[in-house]
Structure formats: C-alpha cells, structure tokens
N, C-alpha and C positions, 0 to 999 in steps of 0.2 A: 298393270303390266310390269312384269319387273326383267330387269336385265339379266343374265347370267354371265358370273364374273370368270375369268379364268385363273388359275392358279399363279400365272403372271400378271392379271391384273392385280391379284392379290397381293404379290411380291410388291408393285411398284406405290398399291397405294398405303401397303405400310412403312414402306418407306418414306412416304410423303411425310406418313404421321411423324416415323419417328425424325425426320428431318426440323418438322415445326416445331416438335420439343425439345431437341436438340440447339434448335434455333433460339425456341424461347428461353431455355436455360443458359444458355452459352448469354445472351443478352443479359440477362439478368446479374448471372457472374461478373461480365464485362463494368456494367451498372456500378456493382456493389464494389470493384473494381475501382472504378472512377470517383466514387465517394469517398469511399476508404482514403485517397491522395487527392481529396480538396476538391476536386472538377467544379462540383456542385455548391461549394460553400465548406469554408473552414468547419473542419471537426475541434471539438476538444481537445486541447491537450491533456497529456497526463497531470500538469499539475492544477489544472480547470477538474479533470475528474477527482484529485484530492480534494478542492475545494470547490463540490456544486456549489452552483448559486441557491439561493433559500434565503425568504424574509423569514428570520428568526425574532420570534418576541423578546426582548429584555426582560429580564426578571425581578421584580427587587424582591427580596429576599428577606425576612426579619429574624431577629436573632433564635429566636426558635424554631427557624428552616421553614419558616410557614411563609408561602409563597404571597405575599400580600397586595400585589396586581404587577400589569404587566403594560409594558410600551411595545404596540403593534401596530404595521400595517395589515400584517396577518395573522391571527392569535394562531402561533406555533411555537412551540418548546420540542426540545429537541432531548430525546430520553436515548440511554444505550439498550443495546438487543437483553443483556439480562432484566431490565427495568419494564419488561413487554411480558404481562401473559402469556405465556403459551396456546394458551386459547383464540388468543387474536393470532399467533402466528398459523396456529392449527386454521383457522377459519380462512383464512385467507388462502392458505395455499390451494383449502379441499374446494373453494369457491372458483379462484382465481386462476393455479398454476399448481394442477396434480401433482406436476412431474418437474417442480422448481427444481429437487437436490438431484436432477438426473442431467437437464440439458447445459448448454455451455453459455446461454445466453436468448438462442433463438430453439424456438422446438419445433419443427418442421413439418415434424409426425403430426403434432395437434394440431399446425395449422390446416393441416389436409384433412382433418376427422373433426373438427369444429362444426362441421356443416351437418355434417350427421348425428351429433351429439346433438344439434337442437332441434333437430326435426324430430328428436324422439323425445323431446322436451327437458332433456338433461340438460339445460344451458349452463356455457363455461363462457369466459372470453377468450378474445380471440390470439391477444398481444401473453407471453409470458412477463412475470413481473418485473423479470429484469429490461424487456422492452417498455413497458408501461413508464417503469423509472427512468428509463432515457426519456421519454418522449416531456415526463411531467419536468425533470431537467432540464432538459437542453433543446426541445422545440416549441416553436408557435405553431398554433392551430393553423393548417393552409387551407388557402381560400379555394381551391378549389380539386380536381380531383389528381391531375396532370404533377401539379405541387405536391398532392399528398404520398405521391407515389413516390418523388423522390425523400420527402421528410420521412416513408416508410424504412427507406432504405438506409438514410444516414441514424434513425435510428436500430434498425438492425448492427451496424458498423457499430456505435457506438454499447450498445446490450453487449457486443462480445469483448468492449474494451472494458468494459464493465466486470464481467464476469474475471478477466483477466486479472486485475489489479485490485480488486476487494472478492472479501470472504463471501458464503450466501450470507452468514448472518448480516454481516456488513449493510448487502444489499437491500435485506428484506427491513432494517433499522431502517437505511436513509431510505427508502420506498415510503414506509409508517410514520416516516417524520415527515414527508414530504404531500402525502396525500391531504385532499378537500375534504371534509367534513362537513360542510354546507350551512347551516345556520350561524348566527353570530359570528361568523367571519372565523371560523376554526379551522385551524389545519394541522393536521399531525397527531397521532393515536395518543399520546399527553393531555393535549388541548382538548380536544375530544373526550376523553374518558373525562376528564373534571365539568366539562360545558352539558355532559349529558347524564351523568350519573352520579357529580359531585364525588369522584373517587382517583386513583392514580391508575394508572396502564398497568403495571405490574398487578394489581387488584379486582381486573376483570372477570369477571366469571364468564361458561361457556354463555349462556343469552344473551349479554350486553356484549360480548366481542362481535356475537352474529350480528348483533341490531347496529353496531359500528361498521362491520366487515361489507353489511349486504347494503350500503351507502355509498359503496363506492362504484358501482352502475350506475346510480345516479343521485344527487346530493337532494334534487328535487321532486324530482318523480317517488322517490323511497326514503322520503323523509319522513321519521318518525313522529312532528311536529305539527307539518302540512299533512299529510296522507298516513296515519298513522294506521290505517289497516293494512292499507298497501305492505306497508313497512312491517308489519305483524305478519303477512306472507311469506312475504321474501326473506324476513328472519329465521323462520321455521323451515323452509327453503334452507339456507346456510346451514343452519343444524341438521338436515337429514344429509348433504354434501360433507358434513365432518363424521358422521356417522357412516356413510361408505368409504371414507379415507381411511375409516379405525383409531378416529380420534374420541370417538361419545358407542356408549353401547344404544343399542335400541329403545331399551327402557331408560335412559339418561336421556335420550333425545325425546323421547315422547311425555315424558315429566317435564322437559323442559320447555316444550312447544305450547303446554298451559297453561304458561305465567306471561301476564302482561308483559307490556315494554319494560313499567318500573322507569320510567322515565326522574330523574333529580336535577332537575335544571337548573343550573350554574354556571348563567351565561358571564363569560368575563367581559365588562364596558368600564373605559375610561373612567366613566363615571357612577360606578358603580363597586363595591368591596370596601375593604378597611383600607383607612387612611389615605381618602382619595386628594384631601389638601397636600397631604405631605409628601405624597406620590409626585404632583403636580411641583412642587417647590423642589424636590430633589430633580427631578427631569431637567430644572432649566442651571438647576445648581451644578450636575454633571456635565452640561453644555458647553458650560465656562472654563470647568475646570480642565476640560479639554482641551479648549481653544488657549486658554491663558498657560498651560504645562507642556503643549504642541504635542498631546498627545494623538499619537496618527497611527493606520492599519501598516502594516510592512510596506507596501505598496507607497506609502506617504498621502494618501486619503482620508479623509477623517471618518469617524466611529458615526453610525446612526444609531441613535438607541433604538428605533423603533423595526431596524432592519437586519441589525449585528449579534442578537442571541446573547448581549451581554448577560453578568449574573453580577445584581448590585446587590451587597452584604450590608444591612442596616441595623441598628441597636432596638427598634421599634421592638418589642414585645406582643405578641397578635393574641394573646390574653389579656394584656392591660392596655391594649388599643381597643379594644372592643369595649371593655369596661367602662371607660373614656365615653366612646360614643353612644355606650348604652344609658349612662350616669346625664350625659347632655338630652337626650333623647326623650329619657324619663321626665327631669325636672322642667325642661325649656315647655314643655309641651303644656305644662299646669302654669308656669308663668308667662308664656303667651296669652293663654284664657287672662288670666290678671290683668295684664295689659292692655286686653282687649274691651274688657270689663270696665277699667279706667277710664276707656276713651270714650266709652257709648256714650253717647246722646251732646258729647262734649265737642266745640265748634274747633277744627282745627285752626281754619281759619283767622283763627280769634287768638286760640292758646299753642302754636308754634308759632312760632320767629319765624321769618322768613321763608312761610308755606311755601309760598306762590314760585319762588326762587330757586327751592328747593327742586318744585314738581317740573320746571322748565330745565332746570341744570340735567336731571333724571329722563328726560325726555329728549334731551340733543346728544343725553351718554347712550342712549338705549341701540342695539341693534336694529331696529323698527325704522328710527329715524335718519339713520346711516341711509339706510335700502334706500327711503324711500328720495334721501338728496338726490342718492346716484341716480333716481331713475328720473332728478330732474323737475321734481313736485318744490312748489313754492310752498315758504312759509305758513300763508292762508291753508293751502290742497295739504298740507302733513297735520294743522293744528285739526280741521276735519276729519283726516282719518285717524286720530286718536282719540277723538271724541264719536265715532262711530262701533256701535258694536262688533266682536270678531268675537271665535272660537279661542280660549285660553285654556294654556296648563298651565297649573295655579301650586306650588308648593302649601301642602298644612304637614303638621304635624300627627296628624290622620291619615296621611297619603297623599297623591298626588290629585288634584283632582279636574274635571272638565268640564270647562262653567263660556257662559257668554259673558262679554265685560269689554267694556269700553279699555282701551289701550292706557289711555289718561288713570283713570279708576286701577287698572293696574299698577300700575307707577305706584299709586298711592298705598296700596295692598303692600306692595314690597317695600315702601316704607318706612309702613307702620310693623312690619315684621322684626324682632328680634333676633339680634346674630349673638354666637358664642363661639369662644375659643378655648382649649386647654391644652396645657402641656405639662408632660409629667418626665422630670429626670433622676438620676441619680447623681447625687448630689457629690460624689469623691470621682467616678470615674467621666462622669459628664454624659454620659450615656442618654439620650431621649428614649424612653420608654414609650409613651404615647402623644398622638398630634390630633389636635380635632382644629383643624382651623376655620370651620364657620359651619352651620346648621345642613347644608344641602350640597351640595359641591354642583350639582347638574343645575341649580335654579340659582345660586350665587358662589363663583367661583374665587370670588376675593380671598386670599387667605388672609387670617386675620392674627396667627402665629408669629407668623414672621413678614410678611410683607407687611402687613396696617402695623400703625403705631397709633395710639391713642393716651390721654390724659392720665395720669396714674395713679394722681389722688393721695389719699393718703398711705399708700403700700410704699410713698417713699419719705414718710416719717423716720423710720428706722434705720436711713443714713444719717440723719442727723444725730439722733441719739447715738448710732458708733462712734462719730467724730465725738463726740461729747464722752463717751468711757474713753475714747483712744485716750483723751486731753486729760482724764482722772477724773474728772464727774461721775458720783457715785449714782448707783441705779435707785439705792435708797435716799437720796436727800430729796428734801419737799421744798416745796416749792408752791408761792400764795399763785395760784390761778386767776391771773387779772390780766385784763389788756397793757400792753407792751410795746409800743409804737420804736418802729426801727427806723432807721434817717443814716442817710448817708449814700445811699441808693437811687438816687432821682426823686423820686417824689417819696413822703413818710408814708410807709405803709403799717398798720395795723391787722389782723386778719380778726373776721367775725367768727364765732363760737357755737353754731349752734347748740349744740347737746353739753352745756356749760355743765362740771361738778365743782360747787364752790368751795374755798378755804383751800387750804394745804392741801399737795398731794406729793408723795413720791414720785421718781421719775418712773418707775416700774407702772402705779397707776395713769397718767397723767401716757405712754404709752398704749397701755392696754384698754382704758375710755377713750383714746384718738382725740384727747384735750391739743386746740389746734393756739391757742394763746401760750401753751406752757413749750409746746414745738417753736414757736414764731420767738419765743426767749432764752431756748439753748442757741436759737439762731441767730440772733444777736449776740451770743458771748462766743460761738466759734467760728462766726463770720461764717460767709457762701465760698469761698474758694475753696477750703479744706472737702467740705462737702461735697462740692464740684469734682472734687480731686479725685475722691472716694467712690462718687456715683460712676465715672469713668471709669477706674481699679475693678470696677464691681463688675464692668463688659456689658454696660448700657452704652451705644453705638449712637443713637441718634443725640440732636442736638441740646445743652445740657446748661441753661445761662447760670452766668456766675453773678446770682440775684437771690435775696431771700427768699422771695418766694415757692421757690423749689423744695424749700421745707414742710410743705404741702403738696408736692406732687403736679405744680402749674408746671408742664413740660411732659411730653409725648415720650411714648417707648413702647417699644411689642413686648406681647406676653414672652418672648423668646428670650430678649434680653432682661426682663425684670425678674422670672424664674431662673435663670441662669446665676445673678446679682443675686437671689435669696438660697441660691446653694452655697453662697460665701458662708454664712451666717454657721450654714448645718457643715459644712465644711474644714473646720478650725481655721478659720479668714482665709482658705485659698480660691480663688477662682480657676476652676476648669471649665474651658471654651465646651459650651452645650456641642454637644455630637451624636449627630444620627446615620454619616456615611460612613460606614468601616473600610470598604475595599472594593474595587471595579476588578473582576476579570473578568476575559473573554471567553467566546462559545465553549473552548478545547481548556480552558482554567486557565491562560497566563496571567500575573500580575498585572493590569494597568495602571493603578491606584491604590495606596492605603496612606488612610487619615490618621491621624496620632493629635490629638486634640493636646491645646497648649492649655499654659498653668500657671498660674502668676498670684504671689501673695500680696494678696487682698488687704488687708487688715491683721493687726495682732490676734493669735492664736485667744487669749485670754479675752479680748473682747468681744470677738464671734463667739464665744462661752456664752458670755455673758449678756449676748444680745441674743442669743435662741433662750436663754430663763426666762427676758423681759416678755419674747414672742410666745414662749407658754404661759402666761399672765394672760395675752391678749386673749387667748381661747380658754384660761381656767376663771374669770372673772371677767375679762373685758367684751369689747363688740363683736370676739370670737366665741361666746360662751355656748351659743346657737348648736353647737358641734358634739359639746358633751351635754345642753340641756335636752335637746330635740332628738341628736341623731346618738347619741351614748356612747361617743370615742371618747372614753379616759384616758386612755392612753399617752404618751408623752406626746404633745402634736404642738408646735408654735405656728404663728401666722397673722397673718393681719390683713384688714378687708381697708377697701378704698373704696371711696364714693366722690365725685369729681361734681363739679359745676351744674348745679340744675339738676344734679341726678340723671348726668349723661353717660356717665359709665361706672360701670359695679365691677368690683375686683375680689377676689380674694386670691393670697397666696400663702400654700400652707406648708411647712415643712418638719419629717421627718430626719431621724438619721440616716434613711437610707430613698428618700423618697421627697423631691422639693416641686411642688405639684401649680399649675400658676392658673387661673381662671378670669375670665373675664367676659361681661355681657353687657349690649348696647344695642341700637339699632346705628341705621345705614350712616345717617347724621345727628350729629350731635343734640342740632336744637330739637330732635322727637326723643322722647324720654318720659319717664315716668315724675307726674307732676307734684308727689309726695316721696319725703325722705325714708319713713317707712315702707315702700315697695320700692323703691329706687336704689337702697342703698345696697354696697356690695354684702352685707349678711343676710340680705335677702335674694341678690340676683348671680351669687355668685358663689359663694360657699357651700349652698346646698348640695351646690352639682361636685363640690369637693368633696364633700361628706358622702353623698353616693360612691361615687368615685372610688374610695378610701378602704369604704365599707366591703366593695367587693372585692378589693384585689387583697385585705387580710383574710378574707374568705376561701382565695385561693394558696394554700400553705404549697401549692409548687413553685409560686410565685418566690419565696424564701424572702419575705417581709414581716418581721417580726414585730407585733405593735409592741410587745411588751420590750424592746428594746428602747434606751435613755442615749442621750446627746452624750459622748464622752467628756471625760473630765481633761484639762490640759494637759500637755505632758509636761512642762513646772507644775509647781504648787502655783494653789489661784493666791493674787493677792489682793480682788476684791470681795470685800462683805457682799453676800449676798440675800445672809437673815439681816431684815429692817429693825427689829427689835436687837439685835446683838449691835447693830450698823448705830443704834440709838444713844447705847450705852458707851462706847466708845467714844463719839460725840458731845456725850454729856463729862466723859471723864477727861478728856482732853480736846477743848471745843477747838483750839487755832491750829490740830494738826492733822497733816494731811487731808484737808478740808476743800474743796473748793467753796471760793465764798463769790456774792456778788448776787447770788437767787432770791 
C-alpha cells in the first residue's frame, strides 16, 4: 500500500533533505574549521612543512660516486624530481591521482566517483597524493574509526598547506622519497629501484616503474618477491592505467605486459656490499668526530647517521675495493684448504698451547653464553648446552652453510678459521684506496685493519736499516753473517736464524734474505732508541719498547699503521696520515666536515731512495722473488714479507710509486698457526693475495696505475753508491774513507 504524497509534502521533505546536507556540510566545514586552528591537535608549522620528518639513510660515498653502503634505520635515500623517471611519475599519477596537476590538494570530485570507479573495476585510490603525503608525514595510523575521522581531516588541512608552499613537483619528489617499498626494509623510489632492479630512479623503464608503482597498495599483498604473480597482475594493471592517461601507446603496453618482472636483487644489509669493515669503522670514527668537534643540527641536537640522510665523501675506490676483496677471496679460500689439510688427523690438543684456554676464553666471549647467564643457567646447565647439538650457520669460503653441531665444536671451527686483512693506499696523498679488514663481516666483525694489532715480524727490519743509511752505512758493505750477542739491555740477547746464508753478505742481501743475525748487528751499532724514534716518525701508534729486539718486529701494530710507515719509503721520507674521510655533509649539501690529512718528514729524502732499491731486492732476488717467479710482476715493486713467532702471522707489504699496499693473515689466536715455516710464512700467506691484488688493478688502465712507472730519483744528486761493484772499487781505492767500520 503506498501513500500518496502532496506537493507540500514534497516541499517539506526536500527540505528535510537538503536541511541534513546542509547540516552535514556546514559540520564538516565547522570540523575542518576547528583543525585548521589546533582544536584537535597541533598542525604543522611551516617550518615542520620545510622540514618533514624522514629517516634518511646516510651514504658513504667513494671516490668514484659509487655509493658503497648505507647507515639505516630505513634504507631511504633521497633523490630530486629530475633524478625520477618519468615513468614512475607517469605510473603513479595514471594509478594513484588522475587529476594530481588539476586539484589544490584535496579532489572532491574523486572522492565522490571512487565508489563508482570500482564497482566497474577501474580501481583508483581514494586519498590524492598530496593527502597520502600528509598522512605518510605527519599522522599515526588511528586506532579506531571516530580517530580516523578526525586524522582525515587534519590531513585534508594539512594536503592544502602542502599544495600551498611547495611545487607538484616538489610534492610528488618528497611523496617518492617517502613512500614503503616493502621488502629489505626499503623506502623511497632511490632505494627501491637499486634493492629491486640493481639500477638508479632516473633509469627506470615503463615495467619496472609499474612493478614499483603497483606496490604501493600494498608492500605485501603485491609484492613481487612473496606473491610474484599477484604482482605480475597488478603490474600489467598499472600499465594499461598509463595507457588510458596517454602515457604508453597500446602496442607499448601490450609488448610490455610480456616480460617478466626481471627482478635484480640488491638488497642493501649492513652486512652485506663492499667494504663492510671499513663502513663499520668509519660509522663509529664519524661518532667521535662529532661528539669531540660539537658538531650539532641547528636545533643543537646531534647528527644520527642512520636517521639524517648524511652523504659521507670517502677516498675508498669501489674498483680497487672489490679487487681487494676478490684477490682475498680468491687466495684465502685455497689456503684455508692448506690449513685444513695441515691439521687433519693432528691432535689439537696435543699441538696448540693453551687449547683448553683458548675454547673456554671463546666460549664466555660468545653471544650464546651472555644469553644464556642472563637467563640465569649455571656454569654446569651452559657447559651442557654447548655440548648439546643445535641448528648452525657456519661461514666457508663456499658459502654460507646449514649444518647441526655442537656450540663447543663450533667455537672450535671458528678457530681453526683463517682471518685476513688488506689495505691499499696511495702513498703521497695518503688516500685509502681499499679496506678488507677480516674474511666475513656477518660471521666475524673484528676489524683487523685498524682496530687489531698484531706481531709484525720481520716487515719491521727495514727501520732498522734506515737508521743505519740515515747514520752513512752503506747498502753495499758486507758484512760476515754470524751471531752477535747484544748486552746492555737486561738480559744478553742473541736472535736464532733460521734460514742462515753463510759468509759475507751485503746489506742490500742480508735485507732481502730477512738474515735476522746481520738485522740484530746494525742494532747493536745504532742502538734501539734512534729506531724507536723513527718507528714513531713513521705513524706506528701503538706501543713501541725502546729494546733491541724490535729489530725483528717483537711488538704489535695494525695493518693500518704499518702500511702507512711503508708509504714513507715510496714517499721521499715523508709520512702522510693514511686517509679514507674526506668530507661530512648534510641531506641539503652543507659542509659539516672536511679532513685534510697531516705530513711530517719522516726520514731523509735520500734514504727513502735508498730503502725502496734495497725493498726492490727483496722482491728481485730475496723472500719477495714469489712475485716475479710465480705471479710475473717485473715491474718496479719493493716489499717485504714477515713471518712472526711459531708462524702466527704472515705479512707482506708491498710498495709501488703510486700504490703502498699492506696484507696480513692469522687466525683468531696466536698460539693456532700453521706448524711449518713453509706454509706459515708471510710469502706464502700473504703476498699471494698482493700479487692478485696488484694484478688486477694494472689490469684496470682507468685505474691510472702505471706498472711501468720507477720510484723517483732525489731532487739533490744521490750521494750514496748504489752499484756494489763501483761501491767495491772505491773501497778498495781508498779503504779509511767515508767508511763505516765496526761490521
């Protein structure tokens, strides 16, 4: 039964209606009203809209602009609007906001025709992008609906401050820089594009923009990684949306709809990319330098690296850092096998020192044994569960792998593992070219560049012989190879010889054989102090006794500072401070830091000459010859290998005119080592990986390292002999002059 209405009823009940829309808008106004001037919660200021909030990733930067990782809590880099595709802007609007370059912030019209757009299954969303960018700035998700209505409205309020005070491009930048990208912890079309296609923003083609663009519905639902059909949908989806905007022809989109994802994945981790030691060591090096130069944000807050979008400028080379870790990678990996080789069937037990000491020191440093105090386990309940088997990830040099093993048994695996380090500088501006500071970074994060110091062996012969040309000891006078007992010192020390060459030798020889009798006798005629003096001048940091025996290298030092001390040599005796920070600025480029590495002369010009001749000896005839017999650098190369106690650590340090390169290999502790001088020593554990090393980066001619270039001549005339046979005659023609005698 239905009622018949009258022309006045008609009258009053559209009056009702438009009374409740009237009503309903007038509220709404009033609303956006009351938010606009605070009611509901402080809006943005203008100079908050200058500067959204955004965890920005830090960058370091190497000298060839090649981005070499990053410090994040949320992998984002921050690119400008020309640095973006067109593609990803085309996808986004034709996906997201039709009618971006048309509204003022809010689009009214769409949000009334949204509902009919998806009922026909044209889905758009529902927010324009300049509200989406409010909302990813400057609100929390509200918990329920009453909340979200007003979080609706402040950001509406805010979308039209927005639109106000920045350009579209502006917007649709910091939108693209702000957005979720879902896997690996990515945020921002930057981060993005490198974490999914291994490429830059600017470099996107239309399919990978869509496969980025149609992500932003949802990171997990349409992720290309988890749901990669899904995501192959919804991409091809995106593409026919820029195809109705008149951004792709028909046949562009349909060509394009039948190519895979093409997925390149490169994810950015901590622990993971080039030079993840040196990354780790510069992090905590900028921390200081911060805190110790009160370097602070305007505000007077200090810098986070991992939330401030700094951009750190480093000397690193990301061609000769890779070569580096490819050259350690290569060699470690075939003398691990050796090593391993060595130990079989042989009782540790038995043949290290202080096993037992060792596995219990390794076992109360471990992560494992922290947990398990905290949670309160006695002594007996922790020795149990490390002798109980568990699920392990195991570093090889194979990969990573996933084994069952006793917690104990692991200890001992990691070991019995050999660690390496390398550093490569240039030897006049101090510059670090490359940093490898130990084999894993994710399974041992010790750096062994610059934090560890270790034994140095005989790489620190060759201070003594400077002290000795400083004083006029000729490189040519011989000298009987006999034991030499020094006294004066606390107790008489003599040093043992193993690899003795009898009768006479030059000191050029008697260098380049690592004859450690004829070393232990220039150290008796120039005493330890000069030495001392010199080893210091040379910017070896750690502690340095003023004691003969240091003319063997009994005293600790990083690769850092003993590579640095053999850039004197290649240097005409000057030391410049190793440098791998150039310059901190911030997100916008201010200055906050620039390094200028200091310079101090070292030694006389004339006997850094004369000590890189003796150091080409060591590699044309002596325990460096490994280099031109095996690996066939002719080339001008000096250096010199060390080999330390028991054949606990292998050294080599090599140096070029343009390239002073420092290597060193050992395990965790000392007393595990290789139980023979032949595989122990540093021309077997450590020069190889220079000689790889070496190899590649003359390989690369962008690199501008010239093998064929020589050490410079003084700029005096030299006024030592450096032919033995002229040095002989002279000698013979007038024996009491300019002589030193006493050898």
């Amino acid at each position: 039964m239905f009622v018949k209405l009258t022309p006045g009823d008609i009258k009053r009940y559209n009056w009702y209606i438009w009374r409740f829309f009237i009503g309903c808008f007038s509220f709404v106004v009033l609303m956006i009203l009351l938010t606009a001037f605070g009611v509901f919660g402080q809006l943005p200021s203008f100079r908050d809209l200058e500067n959204p909030k955004s965890n920005l990733a830090s960058e370091v930067i190497s000298e060839d602009k090649i981005v070499l990782g990053k410090y994040f809590v949320q992998n984002r880099s921050r690119v400008n609007y020309n640095q973006i595709s067109p593609n990803v802007i085309h996808a986004l609007i034709s996906t997201e906001d039709n009618h971006f370059y048309e509204h003022s912030g809010i689009d009214f019209g769409r949000s009334f025709t949204i509902l009919a757009y998806n009922l026909v299954g044209d889905k758009q969303g529902g927010s324009t992008i300049t509200q989406q960018l409010a909302k990813n700035l400057y609100s929390d998700h509200a918990s329920n609906v009453f909340a979200r209505i007003l979080q609706k409205m402040k950001e509406w309020v805010i979308a039209v401050k927005l639109e106000r005070h920045y350009t579209k491009e502006e917007i649709i930048t910091m939108y693209l820089n702000k957005v979720d990208f879902g896997a690996y912890n990515t945020f921002g079309i930057s981060s993005a594009a490198r974490t999914y296609f291994n490429t830059t923003a600017d470099k996107l083609t239309p399919d990978q923009a869509a496969l980025l663009i149609q992500m932003v519905k949802g990171t997990t639902l349409y992720s290309p990684i988890r749901n990669p059909e899904r995501a192959l949908t919804r991409r091809n989806f995106v593409l026919g949306r820029m195809t109705k905007e008149g951004f792709l022809s028909s046949d562009q989109a349909n060509e394009l709809k039948k190519k895979p994802l093409g997925l390149d994945l490169k994810p950015s981790d901590h622990n993971e990319g080039l030079a993840t030691y040196f990354r780790a060591v510069l992090k905590r090096d900028i921390q200081k330098i911060f805190a110790d130069k009160s370097i602070t944000k305007a505000d007077g807050t200090p810098y986070d690296l991992d939330r401030d979008g700094l951009k750190i400028y480093t000397t690193i080379n990301s061609n000769m850092q890779e070569y580096a870790e490819d050259a350690q990678a290569e060699y470690m990996r075939g003398l691990q096998a050796q090593f391993n080789e060595h130990w079989r069937g042989v009782s540790r037990w038995k043949n290290i020192a202080n096993f037992k000491l060792l596995l219990d020191q390794g076992m109360r440093r471990s992560d494992r044994y922290k947990e398990l105090k905290q949670q309160g386990k006695s002594d007996e309940e922790i020795k149990q569960d490390f002798n109980t088997p568990t699920p392990m990830d195991l570093f090889t040099w194979k990969g990573d792998i996933d084994t069952t093993m006793k917690p104990i048994d692991s200890i001992v695996y990691c070991k019995m593992t050999l660690r390496n380090a390398i550093m490569s500088m240039d030897p006049v501006t101090g510059y670090i070219k490359a940093w490898v500071g130990g084999t894993n970074f994710e399974h041992f994060k010790y750096d062994q560049v610059k934090m560890g110091t270790r034994q140095v062996g005989s790489t620190a012969k060759p201070f003594t012989y400077a002290v000795a040309i400083e004083n006029g000891y000729s490189p040519c006078l011989e000298v009987d190879n006999v034991p030499d007992t020094i006294k004066g010192y606390g107790a008489p020390w003599c040093p043992g010889s193993p690899d003795t060459k009898p009768g006479k030798l030059t000191l050029f020889q008697a260098l380049a054989h690592s004859q450690n009798w004829i070393t232990a006798h220039l150290m008796k005629l120039v005493t330890p102090t000069p030495v001392e003096q010199l080893i210091k001048k040379m910017g070896i940091t750690s502690d340095v006794p003023d004691y003969p025996t240091i003319c063997l290298g009994v005293f600790d030092a990083s690769v850092y500072d003993m590579t640095g001390a053999y850039s004197v040599f290649a240097n005409h005796g000057i030391w410049t401070e190793p440098t791998y920070l150039l310059r901190i600025e911030d997100k916008s480029g201010t200055l906050l830091y620039e390094n200028k590495p200091k310079k101090e002369q070292a030694m006389n010009e004339q006997t850094a000459y004369v000590m890189t001749t003796m150091l080409k000896d060591v590699i044309t005839e002596g325990t460096g010859y490994r280099l031109r017999g095996k690996y066939g650098l002719t080339n001008p190369i000096g250096g010199k290998t060390g080999t330390t106690q028991k054949n606990s650590d292998g050294w080599f340090i090599g140096i070029t005119p343009q390239l002073v390169t420092g290597v060193w290999t050992g395990c965790e502790d000392r007393d595990i080592h290789f139980r023979t001088l032949a595989l122990g020593e540093g021309a077997n554990t450590a020069l190889p990986i220079f000689a790889l090393y070496m190899k590649k980066v003359y390989e690369d001619s962008s690199l501008g390292i010239n093998k064929n270039v020589d050490f410079d001549l003084p700029k005096s005339p030299l006024t030592v002999t450096l032919d033995c046979s002229a040095y002989s005659q002279q000698q013979n023609a007038a024996p009491d002059a300019n002589k030193k005698t006493g050898l």
